[in-house]
C-alpha positions as CSV (number, residue, x, y, z in Angstrom):
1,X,-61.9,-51.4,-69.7
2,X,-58.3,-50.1,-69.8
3,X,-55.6,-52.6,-69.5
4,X,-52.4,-51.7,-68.1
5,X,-49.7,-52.2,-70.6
6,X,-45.5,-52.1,-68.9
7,X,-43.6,-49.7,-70.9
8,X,-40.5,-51.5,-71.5
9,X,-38.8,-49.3,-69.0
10,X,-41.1,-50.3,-66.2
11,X,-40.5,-54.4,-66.8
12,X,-36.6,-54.0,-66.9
13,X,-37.3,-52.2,-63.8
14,X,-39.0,-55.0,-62.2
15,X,-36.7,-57.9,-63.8
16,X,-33.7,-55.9,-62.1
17,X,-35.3,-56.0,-59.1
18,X,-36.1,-59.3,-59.0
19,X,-32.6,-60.3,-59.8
20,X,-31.0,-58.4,-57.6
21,X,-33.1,-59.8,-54.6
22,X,-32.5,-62.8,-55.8
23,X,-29.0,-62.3,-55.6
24,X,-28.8,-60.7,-52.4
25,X,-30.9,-63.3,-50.6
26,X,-28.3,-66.2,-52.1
27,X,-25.8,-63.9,-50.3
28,X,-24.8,-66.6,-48.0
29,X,-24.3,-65.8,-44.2
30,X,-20.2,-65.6,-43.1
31,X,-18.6,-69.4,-43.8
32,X,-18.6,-70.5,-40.0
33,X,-15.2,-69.6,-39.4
34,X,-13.4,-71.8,-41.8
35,X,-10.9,-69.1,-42.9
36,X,-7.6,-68.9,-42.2
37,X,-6.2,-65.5,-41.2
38,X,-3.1,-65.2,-42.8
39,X,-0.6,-62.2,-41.6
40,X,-0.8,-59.5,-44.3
41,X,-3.7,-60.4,-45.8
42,X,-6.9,-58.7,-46.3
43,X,-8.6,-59.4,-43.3
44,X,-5.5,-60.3,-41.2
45,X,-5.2,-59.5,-37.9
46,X,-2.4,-58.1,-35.3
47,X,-0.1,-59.6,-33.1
48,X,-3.4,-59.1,-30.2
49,X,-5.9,-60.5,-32.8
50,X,-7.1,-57.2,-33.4
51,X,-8.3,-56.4,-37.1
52,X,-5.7,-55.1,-39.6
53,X,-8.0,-52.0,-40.4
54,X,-5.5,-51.1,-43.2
55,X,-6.5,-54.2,-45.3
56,X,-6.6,-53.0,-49.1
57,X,-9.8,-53.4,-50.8
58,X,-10.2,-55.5,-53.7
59,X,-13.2,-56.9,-55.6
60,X,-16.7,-58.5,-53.9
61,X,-15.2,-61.9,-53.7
62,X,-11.7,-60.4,-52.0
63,X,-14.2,-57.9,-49.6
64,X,-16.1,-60.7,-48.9
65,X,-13.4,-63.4,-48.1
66,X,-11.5,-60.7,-45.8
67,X,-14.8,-60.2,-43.9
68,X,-15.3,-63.9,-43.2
69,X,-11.3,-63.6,-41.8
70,X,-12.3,-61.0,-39.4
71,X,-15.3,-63.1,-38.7
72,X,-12.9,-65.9,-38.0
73,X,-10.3,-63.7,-36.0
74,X,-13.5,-62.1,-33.3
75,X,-14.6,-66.0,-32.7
76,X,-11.3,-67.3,-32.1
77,X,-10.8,-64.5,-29.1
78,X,-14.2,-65.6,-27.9
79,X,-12.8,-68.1,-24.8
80,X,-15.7,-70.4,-23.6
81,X,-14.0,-71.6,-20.5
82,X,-13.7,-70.2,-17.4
83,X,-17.2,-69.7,-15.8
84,X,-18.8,-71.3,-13.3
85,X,-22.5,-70.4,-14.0
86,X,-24.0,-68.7,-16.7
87,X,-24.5,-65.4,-14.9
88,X,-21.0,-65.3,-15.8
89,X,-21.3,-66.0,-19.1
90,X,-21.8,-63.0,-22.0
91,X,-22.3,-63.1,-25.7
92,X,-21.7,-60.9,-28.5
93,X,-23.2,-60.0,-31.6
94,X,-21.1,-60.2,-34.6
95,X,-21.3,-59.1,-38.3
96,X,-24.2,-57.0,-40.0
97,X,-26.5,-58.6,-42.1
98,X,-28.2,-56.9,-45.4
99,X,-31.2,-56.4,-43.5
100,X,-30.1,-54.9,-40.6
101,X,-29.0,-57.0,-37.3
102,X,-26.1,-59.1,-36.5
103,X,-25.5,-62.7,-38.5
104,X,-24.9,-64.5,-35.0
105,X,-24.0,-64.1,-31.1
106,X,-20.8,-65.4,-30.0
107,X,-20.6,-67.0,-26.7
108,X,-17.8,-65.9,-24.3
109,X,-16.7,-66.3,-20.3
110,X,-15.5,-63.0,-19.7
111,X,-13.6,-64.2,-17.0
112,X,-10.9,-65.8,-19.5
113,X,-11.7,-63.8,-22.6
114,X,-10.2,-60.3,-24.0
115,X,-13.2,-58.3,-24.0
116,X,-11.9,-55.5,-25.1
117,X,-10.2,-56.5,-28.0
118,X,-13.6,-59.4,-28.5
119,X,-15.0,-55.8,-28.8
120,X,-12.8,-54.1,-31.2
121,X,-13.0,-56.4,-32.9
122,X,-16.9,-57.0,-33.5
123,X,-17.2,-53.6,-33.6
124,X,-14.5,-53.7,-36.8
125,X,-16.3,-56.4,-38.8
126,X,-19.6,-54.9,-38.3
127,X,-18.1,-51.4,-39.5
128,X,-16.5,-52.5,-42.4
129,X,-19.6,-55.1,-43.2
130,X,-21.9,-52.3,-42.9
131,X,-19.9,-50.7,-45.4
132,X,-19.2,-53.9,-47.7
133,X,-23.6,-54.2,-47.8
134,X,-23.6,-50.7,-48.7
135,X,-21.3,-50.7,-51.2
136,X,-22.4,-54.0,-52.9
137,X,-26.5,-53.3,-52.3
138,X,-26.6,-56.6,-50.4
139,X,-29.7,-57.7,-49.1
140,X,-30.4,-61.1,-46.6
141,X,-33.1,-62.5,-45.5
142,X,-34.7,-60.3,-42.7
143,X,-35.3,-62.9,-39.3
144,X,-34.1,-61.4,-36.4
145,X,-31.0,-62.9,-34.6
146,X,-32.1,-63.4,-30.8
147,X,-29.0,-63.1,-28.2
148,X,-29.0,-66.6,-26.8
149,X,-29.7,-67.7,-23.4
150,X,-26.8,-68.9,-21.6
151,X,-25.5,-72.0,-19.8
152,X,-22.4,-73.4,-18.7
153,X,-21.7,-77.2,-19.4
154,X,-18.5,-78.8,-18.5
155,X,-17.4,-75.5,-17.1
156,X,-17.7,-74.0,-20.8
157,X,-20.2,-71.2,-21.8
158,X,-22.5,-72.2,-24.6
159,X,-25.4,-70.9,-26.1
160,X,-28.9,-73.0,-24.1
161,X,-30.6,-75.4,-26.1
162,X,-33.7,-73.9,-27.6
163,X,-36.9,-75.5,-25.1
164,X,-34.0,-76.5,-22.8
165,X,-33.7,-74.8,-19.5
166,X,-30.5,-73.8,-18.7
167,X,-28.9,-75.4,-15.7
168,X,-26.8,-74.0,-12.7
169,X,-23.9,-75.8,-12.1
């Protein structure tokens, strides 16, 4: 019986592999919009919120700090108030994960929102994310980000409860 036998070529192979999945998976999703956006910076945004598209790129930490300000900047033009049932509300993806799809859905009453420059603006993070995974080989974890089901509670859109049925005002 023949035993297989790694060259040495073959188990740095594997070891790099593992690390960088490793790695990639710890990539941890956008911080929840705790960044500031800060006029001029990487990241920053416009006098109408809308990216700063000429933001200098830097190193993986700098990249990856001005994508979480963009993240910040599309949520905060999300408005939630406004709608009066949730066949008026909408959501957006936002982002681009490693493994393809968006990290979340931002909920919005389009009624009281910017939707065009909501729009730009998603459409600007996931552009310049899509590039950032390229670029650094990122990989995530691969579960598929549903669009939420809609509801509108104290006359503010919001994502529905998950096993909770959405109720008409």
């Amino acid at each position: 019986m023949r035993r297989f036998a790694p060259s040495h070529r073959s188990a740095t192979l594997v070891v790099a592999f593992v690390v960088a999945a490793a790695a990639g998976c710890s990539q941890s999703p956008p911080n929840g919009g705790a960044a500031a956006t800060v006029p001029g910076a990487p990241g920053a945004t416009g006098a109408a919120g809308a990216p700063d598209s000429a933001a200098p790129a830097g190193d993986q930490a700098t990249e990856r700090a001005a994508l979480d300000s963009l993240m910040a900047a599309a949520r905060a033009l999300a408005r939630t108030d406004g709608c009066a049932s949730s066949g008026q509300c909408a959501s957006m993806p936002l982002g681009a994960r490693g493994c393809g799809g968006p990290w979340e859905y931002v909920v919005y009453c389009p009624l009281s929102t910017d939707t065009t420059a909501l729009r730009e603006a998603a459409e600007e993070l996931e552009r310049r994310e899509r590039a950032f995974n390229a670029k650094y080989d990122v990989v995530s974890t691969c579960e598929m980000r549903l669009e939420p089901r809609l509801e509108v509670v104290d006359g503010a859109c919001r994502a529905a409860s998950a096993g909770v049925p959405a109720v008409e005002p």
